[in-house]
N, C-alpha and C positions, 0 to 999 in steps of 0.2 A: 393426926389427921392432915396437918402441912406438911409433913414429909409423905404423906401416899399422894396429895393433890401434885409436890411437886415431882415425884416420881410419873402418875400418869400424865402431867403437863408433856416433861422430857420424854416420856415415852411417845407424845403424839407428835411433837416436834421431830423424834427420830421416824414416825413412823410417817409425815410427811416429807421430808427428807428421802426416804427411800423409792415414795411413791414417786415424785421428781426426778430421782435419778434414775426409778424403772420407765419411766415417761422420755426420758431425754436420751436414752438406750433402743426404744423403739423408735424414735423419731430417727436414729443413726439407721436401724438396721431397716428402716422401709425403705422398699423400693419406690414407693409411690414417686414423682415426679422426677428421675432420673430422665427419663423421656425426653424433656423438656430442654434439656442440656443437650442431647444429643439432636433432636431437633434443632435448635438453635444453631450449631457445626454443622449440618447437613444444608440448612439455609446460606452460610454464610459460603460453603462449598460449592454450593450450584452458583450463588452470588457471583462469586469468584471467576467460576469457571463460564458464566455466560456473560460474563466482560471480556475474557480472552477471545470469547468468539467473536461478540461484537465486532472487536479492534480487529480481530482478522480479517470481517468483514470488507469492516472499514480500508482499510488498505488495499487490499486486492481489489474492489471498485477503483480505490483511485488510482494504483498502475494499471487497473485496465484502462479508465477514461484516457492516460495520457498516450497508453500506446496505441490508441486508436486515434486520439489525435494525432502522432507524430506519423501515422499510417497514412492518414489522408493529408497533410504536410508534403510525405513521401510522395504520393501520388498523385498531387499539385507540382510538384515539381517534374514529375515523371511525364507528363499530358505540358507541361510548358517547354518542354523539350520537343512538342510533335514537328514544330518548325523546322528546327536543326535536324531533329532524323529525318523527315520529309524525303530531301532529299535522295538521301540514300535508298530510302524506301521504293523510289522509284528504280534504282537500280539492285532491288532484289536483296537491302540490305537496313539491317536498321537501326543503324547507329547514327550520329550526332556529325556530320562532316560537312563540309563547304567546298567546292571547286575555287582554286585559289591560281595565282598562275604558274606558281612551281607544284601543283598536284592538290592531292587531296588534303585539308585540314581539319583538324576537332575543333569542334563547333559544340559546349554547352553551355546549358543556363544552371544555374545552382539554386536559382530562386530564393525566397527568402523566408526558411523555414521559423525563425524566431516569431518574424509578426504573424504568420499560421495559427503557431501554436497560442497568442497572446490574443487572437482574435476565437479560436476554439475555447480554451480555454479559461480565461479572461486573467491570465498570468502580465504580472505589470513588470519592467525591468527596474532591478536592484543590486548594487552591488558587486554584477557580475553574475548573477541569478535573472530566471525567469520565476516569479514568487508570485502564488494567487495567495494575497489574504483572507482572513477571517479575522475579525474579532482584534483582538489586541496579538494576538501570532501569527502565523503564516498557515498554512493547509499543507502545500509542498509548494517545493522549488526544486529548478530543472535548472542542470547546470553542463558543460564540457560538451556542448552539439559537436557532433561528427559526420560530416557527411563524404559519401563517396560513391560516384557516378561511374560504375565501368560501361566504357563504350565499347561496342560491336568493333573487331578488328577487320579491316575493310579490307577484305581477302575473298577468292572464292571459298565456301566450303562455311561460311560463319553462319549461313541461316539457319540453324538450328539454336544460334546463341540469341539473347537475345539485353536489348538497352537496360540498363538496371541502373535503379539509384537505392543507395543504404542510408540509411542515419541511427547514428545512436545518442544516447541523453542519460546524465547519468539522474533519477529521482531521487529528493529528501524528501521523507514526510517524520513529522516529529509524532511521536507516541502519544495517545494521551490516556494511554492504560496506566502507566509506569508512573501517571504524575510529573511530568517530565525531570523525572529520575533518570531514565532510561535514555541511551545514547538515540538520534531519528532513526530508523530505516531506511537506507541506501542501497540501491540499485542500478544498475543495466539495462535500459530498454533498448532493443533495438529491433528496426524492420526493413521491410524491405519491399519497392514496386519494380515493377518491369513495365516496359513499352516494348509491345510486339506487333511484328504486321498480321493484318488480321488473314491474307490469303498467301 
């Protein structure tokens, strides 16, 4: 009798045993919550991917703001020039010159694009930089201004030219996609006004 009790004991112990490992074989072979995993990478995917937009966003607002400032910069200096073209204006020409006693002389103002830009944009000087802060970093900074004012050549035949001033600025803005991992983005902005006579 104690050898069939312990025969059917071992036989239930194998027979739970097997029901465990046909349990733990189903649990491998369902699909059920696969889903969920792929869910999760699809979330983390879009995550991803609408930060890279953000940051583009972000960026491109802020080279447009500067080169709109450095547009109207340009074109404060361009109208602060109406003095010195004046003149010429009256003789059918519109560039920047003064009656001098050996002839005609260039006559411009270059005006002072920096505090423009430090009054548009509320960029404070650093280092060698024009740098708007934030926070415990910077937002961007503007650095290497170029300008250059070509005058009307006081000749017959120029009035279809007209007074032009350029300036360019090179932008940093640091990343802050990359975790500042990532080296800033650096750029080239540059514009351009004219002063012309109106008739």
């Amino acid at each position: 009798m104690a050898k069939v009790k312990s025969t059917i004991n071992k036989w239930k112990c194998e027979k739970k045993v097997i029901i465990h490992m046909k349990k733990f074989k189903n649990i491998l072979r369902d699909k059920q919550g696969m889903s969920t995993l792929l869910t999760a990478s699809l979330v983390l995917v879009l995550l991803l991917l609408l930060c890279v937009i953000s940051e583009f966003f972000r960026l491109s607002i802020t080279a447009s703001g500067v080169r709109n400032s450095l547009q109207e910069a340009v074109i404060s200096v361009a109208t602060t020039n109406y003095n010195e073209v004046y003149n010429g204006l009256r003789e059918g020409y519109s560039g920047g010159y003064y009656l001098d006693e050996d002839g005609w002389v260039e006559n411009l103002d270059y005006g002072d694009i920096y505090s423009q830009l430090d009054r548009t944009l509320g960029t404070n000087p650093y280092n060698g930089y024009q740098v708007k802060w934030q926070g415990e970093g910077y937002e961007f900074r503007i650095s290497g201004l170029e300008v250059s004012i070509k005058n009307v050549p006081l000749t017959p035949g120029s009035a279809g030219q007209n007074f032009e001033a350029e300036a360019a600025v090179q932008l940093e803005v640091p990343l802050s996609f990359g975790w500042e991992n990532l080296p800033p983005l650096q750029m080239k902005i540059k514009t351009k006004a004219a002063y012309m006579p109106k008739f």
